[in-house]
C-alpha positions as CSV (number, residue, x, y, z in Angstrom):
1,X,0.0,0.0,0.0
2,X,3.0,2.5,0.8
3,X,4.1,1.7,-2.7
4,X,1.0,2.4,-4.4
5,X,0.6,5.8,-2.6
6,X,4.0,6.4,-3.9
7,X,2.8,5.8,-7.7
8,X,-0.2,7.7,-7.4
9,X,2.2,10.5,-6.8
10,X,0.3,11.4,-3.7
11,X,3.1,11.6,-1.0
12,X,6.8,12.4,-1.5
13,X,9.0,10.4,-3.6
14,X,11.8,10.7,-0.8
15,X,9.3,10.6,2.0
16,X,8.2,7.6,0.8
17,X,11.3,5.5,0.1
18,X,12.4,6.6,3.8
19,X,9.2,5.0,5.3
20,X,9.4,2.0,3.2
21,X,13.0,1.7,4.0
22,X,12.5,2.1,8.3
23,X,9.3,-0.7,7.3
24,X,11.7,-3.0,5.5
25,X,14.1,-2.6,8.3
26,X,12.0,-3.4,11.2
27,X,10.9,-6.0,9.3
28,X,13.9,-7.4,9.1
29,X,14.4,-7.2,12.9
30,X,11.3,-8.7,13.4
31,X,12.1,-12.0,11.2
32,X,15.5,-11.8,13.0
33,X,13.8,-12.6,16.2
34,X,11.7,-15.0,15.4
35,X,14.6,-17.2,13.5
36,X,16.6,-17.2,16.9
37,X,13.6,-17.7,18.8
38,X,12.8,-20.7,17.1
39,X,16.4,-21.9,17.2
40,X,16.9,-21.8,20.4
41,X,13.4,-23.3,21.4
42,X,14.8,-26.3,18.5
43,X,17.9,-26.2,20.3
44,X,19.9,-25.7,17.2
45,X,21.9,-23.4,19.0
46,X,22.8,-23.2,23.0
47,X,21.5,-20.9,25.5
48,X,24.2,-18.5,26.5
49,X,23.6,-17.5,30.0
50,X,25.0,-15.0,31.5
51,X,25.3,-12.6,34.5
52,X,23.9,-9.4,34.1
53,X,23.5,-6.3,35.8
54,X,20.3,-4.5,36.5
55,X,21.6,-0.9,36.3
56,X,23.1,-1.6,32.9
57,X,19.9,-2.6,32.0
58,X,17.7,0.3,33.0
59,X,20.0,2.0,31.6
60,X,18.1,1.7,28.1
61,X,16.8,4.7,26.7
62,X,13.3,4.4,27.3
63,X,11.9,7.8,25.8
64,X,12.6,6.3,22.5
65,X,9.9,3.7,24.0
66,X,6.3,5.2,23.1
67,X,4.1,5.5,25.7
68,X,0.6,2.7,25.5
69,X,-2.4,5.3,25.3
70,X,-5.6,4.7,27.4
71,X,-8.5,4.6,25.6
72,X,-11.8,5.1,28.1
C-alpha cells in the first residue's frame, strides 16, 4: 500500500522511500527474532547465559519507547 501511494504521486517520492526503507528494516528485525527464537526453542543453538547487571539494564533509553495510550 505505501508503494502504491508512492505511484499515485500522492506523497513524496523521498518521503516515501524513507518509510518503506525504516518498514523493511524493522521488518527485518522482526524476522530476525523469530529465526533465533525458534532456534533456540529447537535447540539448534545453545543458551548462553549469562550474569547481568540490572543498572546496565535500565540504563536503556526508554523515551525512544512510546508510551501505551488509554482509551476510556
Amino acid at each position: 500500500m505505501l508503494a502504491e501511494t508512492g505511484l499515485r504521486g500522492e506523497a513524496g517520492t523521498t518521503e516515501v522511500l524513507q518509510r518503506t526503507l525504516r518498514l523493511a528494516t524493522r521488518m527485518g528485525e522482526l524476522v530476525d527474532g523469530l529465526l533465533t527464537r525458534a532456534r533456540l526453542m529447537a535447540g539448534a543453538v545453545p543458551l548462553a547465559l549469562e550474569p547481568l547487571r540490572l543498572d546496565q539494564l535500565s540504563s536503556r533509553p526508554w523515551s525512544a519507547t512510546p508510551l501505551p495510550t488509554s482509551t476510556g
